[in-house]
C-alpha positions as CSV (number, residue, x, y, z in Angstrom):
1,X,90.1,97.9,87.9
2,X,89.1,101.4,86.2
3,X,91.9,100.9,84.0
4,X,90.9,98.2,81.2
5,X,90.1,101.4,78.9
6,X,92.0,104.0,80.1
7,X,89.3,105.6,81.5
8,X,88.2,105.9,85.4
9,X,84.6,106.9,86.4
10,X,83.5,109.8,84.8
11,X,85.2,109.5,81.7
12,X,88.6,111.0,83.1
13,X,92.0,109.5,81.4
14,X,94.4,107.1,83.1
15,X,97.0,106.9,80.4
16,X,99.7,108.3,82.4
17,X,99.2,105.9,85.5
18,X,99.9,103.2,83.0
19,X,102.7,105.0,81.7
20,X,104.1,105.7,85.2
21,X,104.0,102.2,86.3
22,X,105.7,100.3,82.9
23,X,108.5,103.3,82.8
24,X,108.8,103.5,86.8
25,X,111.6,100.6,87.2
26,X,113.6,102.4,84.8
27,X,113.0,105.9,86.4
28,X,113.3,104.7,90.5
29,X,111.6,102.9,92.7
30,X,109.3,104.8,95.7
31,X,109.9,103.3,99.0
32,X,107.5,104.7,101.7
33,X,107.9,103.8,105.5
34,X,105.0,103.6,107.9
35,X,105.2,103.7,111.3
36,X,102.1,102.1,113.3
37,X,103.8,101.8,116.6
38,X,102.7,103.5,119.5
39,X,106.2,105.7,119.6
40,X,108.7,106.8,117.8
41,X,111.1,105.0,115.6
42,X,114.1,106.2,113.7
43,X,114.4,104.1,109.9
44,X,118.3,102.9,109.6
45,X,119.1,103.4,105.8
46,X,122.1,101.2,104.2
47,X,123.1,101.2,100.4
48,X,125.0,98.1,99.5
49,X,128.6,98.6,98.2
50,X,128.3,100.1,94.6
51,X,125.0,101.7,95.5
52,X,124.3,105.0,96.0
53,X,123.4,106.9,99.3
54,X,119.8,107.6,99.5
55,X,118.7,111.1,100.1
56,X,119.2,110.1,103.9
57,X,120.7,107.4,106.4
58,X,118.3,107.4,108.6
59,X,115.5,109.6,110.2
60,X,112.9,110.0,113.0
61,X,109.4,108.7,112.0
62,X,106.6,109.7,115.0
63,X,103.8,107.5,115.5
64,X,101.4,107.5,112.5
65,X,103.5,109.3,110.7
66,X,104.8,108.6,106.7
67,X,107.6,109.1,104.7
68,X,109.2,108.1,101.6
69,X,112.6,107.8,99.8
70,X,113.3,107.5,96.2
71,X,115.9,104.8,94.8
72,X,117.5,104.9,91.3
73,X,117.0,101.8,89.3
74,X,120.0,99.0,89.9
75,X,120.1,100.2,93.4
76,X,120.4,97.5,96.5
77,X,120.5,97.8,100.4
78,X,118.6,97.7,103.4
79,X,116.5,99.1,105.7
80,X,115.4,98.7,109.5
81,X,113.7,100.2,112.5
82,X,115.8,101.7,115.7
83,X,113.8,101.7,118.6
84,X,114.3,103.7,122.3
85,X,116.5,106.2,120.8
86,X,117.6,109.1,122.7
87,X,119.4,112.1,120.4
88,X,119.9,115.9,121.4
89,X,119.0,118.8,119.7
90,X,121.8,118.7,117.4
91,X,121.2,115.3,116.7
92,X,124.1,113.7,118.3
93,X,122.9,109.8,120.9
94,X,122.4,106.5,120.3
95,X,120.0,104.0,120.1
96,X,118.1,100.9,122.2
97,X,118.3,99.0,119.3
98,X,119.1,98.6,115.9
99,X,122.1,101.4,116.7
100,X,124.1,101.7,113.8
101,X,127.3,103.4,115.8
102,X,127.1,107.0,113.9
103,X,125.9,108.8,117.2
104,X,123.4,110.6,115.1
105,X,120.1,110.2,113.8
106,X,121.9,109.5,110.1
107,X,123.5,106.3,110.0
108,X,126.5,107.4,107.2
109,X,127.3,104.1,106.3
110,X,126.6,102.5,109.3
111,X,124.8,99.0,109.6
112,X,122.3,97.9,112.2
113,X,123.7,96.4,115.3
114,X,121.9,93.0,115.9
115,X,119.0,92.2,117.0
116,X,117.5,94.4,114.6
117,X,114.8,92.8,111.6
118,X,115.8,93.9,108.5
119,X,114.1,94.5,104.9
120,X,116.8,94.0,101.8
121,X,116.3,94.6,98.4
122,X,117.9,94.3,95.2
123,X,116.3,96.3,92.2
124,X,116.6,95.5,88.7
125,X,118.2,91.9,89.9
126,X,118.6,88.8,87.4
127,X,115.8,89.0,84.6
128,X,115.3,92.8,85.4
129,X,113.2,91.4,88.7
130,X,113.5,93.0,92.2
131,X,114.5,90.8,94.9
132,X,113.5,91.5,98.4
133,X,113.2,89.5,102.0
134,X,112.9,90.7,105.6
135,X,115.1,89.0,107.8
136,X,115.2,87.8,111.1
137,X,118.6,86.4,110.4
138,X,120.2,89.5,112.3
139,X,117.2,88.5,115.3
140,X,114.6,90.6,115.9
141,X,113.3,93.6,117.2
142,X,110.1,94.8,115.9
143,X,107.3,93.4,113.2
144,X,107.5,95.2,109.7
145,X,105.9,94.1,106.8
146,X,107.2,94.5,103.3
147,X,104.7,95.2,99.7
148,X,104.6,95.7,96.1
149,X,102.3,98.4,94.3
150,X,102.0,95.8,91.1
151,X,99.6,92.6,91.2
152,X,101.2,89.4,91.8
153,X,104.0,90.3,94.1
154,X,104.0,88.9,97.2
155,X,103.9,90.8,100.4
156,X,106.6,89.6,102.7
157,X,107.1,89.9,106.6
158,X,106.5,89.2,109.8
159,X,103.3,90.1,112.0
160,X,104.2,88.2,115.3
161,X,105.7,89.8,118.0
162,X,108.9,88.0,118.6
163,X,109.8,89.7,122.0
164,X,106.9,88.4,123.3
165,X,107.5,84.5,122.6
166,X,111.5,84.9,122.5
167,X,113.0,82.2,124.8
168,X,115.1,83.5,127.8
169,X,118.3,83.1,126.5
170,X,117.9,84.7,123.6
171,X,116.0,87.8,125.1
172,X,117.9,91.4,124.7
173,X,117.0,94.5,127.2
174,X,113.7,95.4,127.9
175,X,110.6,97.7,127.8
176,X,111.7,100.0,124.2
177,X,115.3,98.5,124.0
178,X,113.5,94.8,124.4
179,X,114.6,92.7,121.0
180,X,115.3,88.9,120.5
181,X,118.6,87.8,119.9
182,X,119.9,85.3,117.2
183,X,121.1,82.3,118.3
184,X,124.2,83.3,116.5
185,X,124.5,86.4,118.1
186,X,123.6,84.9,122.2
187,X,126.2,81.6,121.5
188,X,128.3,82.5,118.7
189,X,128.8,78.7,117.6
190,X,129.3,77.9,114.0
191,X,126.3,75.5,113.5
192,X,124.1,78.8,114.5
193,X,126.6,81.1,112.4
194,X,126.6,79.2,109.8
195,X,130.5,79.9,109.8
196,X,133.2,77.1,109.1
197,X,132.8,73.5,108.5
198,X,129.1,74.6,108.6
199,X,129.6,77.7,106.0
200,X,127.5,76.2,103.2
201,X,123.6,75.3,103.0
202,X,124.4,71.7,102.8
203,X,126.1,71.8,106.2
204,X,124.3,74.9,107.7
205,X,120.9,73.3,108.6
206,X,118.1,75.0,110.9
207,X,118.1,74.6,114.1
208,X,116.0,74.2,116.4
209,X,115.8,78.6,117.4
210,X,115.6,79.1,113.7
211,X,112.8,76.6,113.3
212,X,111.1,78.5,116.4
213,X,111.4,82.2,114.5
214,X,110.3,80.2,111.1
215,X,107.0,78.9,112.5
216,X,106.0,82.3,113.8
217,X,106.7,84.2,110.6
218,X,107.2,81.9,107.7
219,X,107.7,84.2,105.2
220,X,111.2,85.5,106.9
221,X,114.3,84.4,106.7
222,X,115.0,82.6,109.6
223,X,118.6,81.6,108.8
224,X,121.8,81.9,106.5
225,X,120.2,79.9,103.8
226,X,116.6,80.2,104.2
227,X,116.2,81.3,100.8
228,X,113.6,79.2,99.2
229,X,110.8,80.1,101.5
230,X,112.2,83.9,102.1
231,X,112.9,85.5,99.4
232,X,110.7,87.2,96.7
233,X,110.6,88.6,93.7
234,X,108.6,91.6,91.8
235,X,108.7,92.8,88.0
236,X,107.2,95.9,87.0
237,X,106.6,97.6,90.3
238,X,107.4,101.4,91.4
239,X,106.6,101.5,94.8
240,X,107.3,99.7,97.7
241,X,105.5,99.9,101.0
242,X,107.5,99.4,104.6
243,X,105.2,99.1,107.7
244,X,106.8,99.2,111.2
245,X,104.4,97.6,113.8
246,X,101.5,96.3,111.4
247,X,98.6,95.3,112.6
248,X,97.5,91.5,112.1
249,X,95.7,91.6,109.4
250,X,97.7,93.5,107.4
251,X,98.3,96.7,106.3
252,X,95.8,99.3,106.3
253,X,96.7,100.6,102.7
254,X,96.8,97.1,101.8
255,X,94.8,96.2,98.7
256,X,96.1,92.9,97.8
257,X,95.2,91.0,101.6
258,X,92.1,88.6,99.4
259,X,94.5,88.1,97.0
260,X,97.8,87.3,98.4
261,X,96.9,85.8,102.4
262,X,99.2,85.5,105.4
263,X,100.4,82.2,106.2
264,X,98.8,81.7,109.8
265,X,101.4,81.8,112.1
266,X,102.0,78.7,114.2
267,X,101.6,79.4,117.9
268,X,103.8,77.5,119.6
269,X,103.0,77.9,123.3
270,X,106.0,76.9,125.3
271,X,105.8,76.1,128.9
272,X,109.4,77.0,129.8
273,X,112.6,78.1,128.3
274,X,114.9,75.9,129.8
275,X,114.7,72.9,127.1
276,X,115.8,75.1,124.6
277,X,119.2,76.4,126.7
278,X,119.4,72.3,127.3
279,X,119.3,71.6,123.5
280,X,121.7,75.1,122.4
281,X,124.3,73.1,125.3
282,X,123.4,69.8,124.3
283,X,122.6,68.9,127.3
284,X,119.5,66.7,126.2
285,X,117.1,64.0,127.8
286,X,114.3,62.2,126.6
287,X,111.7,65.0,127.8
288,X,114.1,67.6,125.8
289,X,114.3,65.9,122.4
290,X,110.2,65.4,122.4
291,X,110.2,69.0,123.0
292,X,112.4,69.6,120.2
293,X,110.9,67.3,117.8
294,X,107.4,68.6,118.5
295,X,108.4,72.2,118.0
296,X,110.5,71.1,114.5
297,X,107.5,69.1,113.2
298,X,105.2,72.4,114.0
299,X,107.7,74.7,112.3
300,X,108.0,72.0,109.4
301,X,104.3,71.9,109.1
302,X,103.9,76.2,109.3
303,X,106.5,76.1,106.5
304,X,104.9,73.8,104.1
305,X,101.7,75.4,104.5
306,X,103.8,78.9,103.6
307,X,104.8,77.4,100.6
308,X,101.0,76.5,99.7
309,X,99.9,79.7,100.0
310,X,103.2,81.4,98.0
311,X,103.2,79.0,95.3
């Protein structure tokens, strides 16, 4: 809009925006973090092997506050929220969640302890496309939401607030260190770890936890190999937004919400937590399996109606 002629209102030229955005995959992609929780939070930064460091490894980001990092083109890694962090004047502590075991606010090469949600991107992928997911593979400890400055990439993310709905046995600290745990993480069993006999996608199915984190934000991964519904891809983009703690609706510097709409989360309500400690020990009756099969066919139908919307 204001660009079909290279002109804006007022007769002012736009060339260079144009410019900017067909050379800016070559030149480096923006990535600018948000935070819209009500504290602070300190942004983990990981470079894959054979990427470069960014300019940091991680940094304290107040409430409200913005700030953004520059990658170089080909460049992959992650990046996550630590939350109830507690560091010194010389920047020496550690961290509630998401830690990754520097004792400092930079992470130097350090990953993010689980539960933490996680954003990961690949730039300049297969077909010169960026490839990007957030994950709740690693569980879960805040919402974030993931966009693209260029029309038709999808935003990806998850709006729900997991700690609120996570079942007791997978729940991790509380108040600021509160996060939701993996079901690989709280059992460690190779059907949840995807690990072993059950180390490929045609073993490694979703269970019944993943299922549970799937219907509340289809558009993560919930799982090892949750890639059809999970992960995205962008061409000809130079920006990317993060948001830590976004509201509902979106993001307030969201332009693309009529165009590109949430999935609407599934609400499961669940009137205890015990069934699904029955199920992880498989110790199951007839009231336990209903329970599970209702909250599979829920997550079943969330995820096709995710697909719908993406594609």
């Amino acid at each position: 809009m204001g660009e079909q002629n290279g002109t804006q209102p007022g007769g002012l030229r736009t060339w260079g925006n144009v410019w900017r955005r067909r050379v800016g995959a070559a030149a480096g992609i923006t990535f600018t973090f948000t935070n819209l929780c009500g504290g602070t939070v300190w942004p983990g930064v990981l470079a894959n092997s054979g990427s470069s460091a960014l300019q940091t490894t991680g940094f304290a980001l107040g409430a409200g506050e913005t700030r953004s990092l520059t990658a170089p083109a080909g460049w992959s890694g992650r990046f996550w929220a630590r939350t109830g962090c507690a560091f010194d004047a010389s920047g020496k502590g550690a961290c509630a969640t998401g830690d990754c075991g520097s004792g400092e606010v930079e992470c130097r090469g350090g990953g993010a302890a689980p539960p933490a949600t996680l954003a990961e991107f690949t730039l300049g992928g297969s077909g010169g496309k960026d490839y990007y997911d957030v994950s709740l593979v690693d569980g879960y400890n805040l919402p974030m939401v993931v966009e693209a400055a260029a029309p038709g990439c999808p935003t990806t993310g998850c709006l729900v607030d997991l700690n609120e709905r996570c079942p007791a046995e997978l729940r991790a600290g509380q108040g600021a260190a509160q996060a939701c745990r993996s079901a690989c993480e709280a059992f460690g069993r190779p059907e949840y770890c995807c690990s072993g006999q059950f180390g490929n996608p045609d073993t490694c199915r979703p269970s019944v936890y993943s299922q549970m984190f799937k219907s509340a934000c289809p558009r993560s991964y919930s799982y090892a190999y949750d890639d059809a519904t999970s992960t995205f891809t962008c061409a000809g983009t130079d920006y990317y937004s993060i948001t830590f703690c976004p509201p509902r609706t979106g993001t307030p510097n969201s332009q693309k919400a009529s165009r590109d709409p949430w999935p609407r989360p599934n609400d499961v309500q669940l009137e205890g937590d015990s069934w699904l400690a029955s199920l992880a020990a498989g110790e199951t009756d007839g009231a336990t399996s209903a329970a599970a099969a209702s909250l599979l066919l829920q997550a079943a139908l969330a995820a096709a109606a995710a697909m719908a919307l993406l594609y």
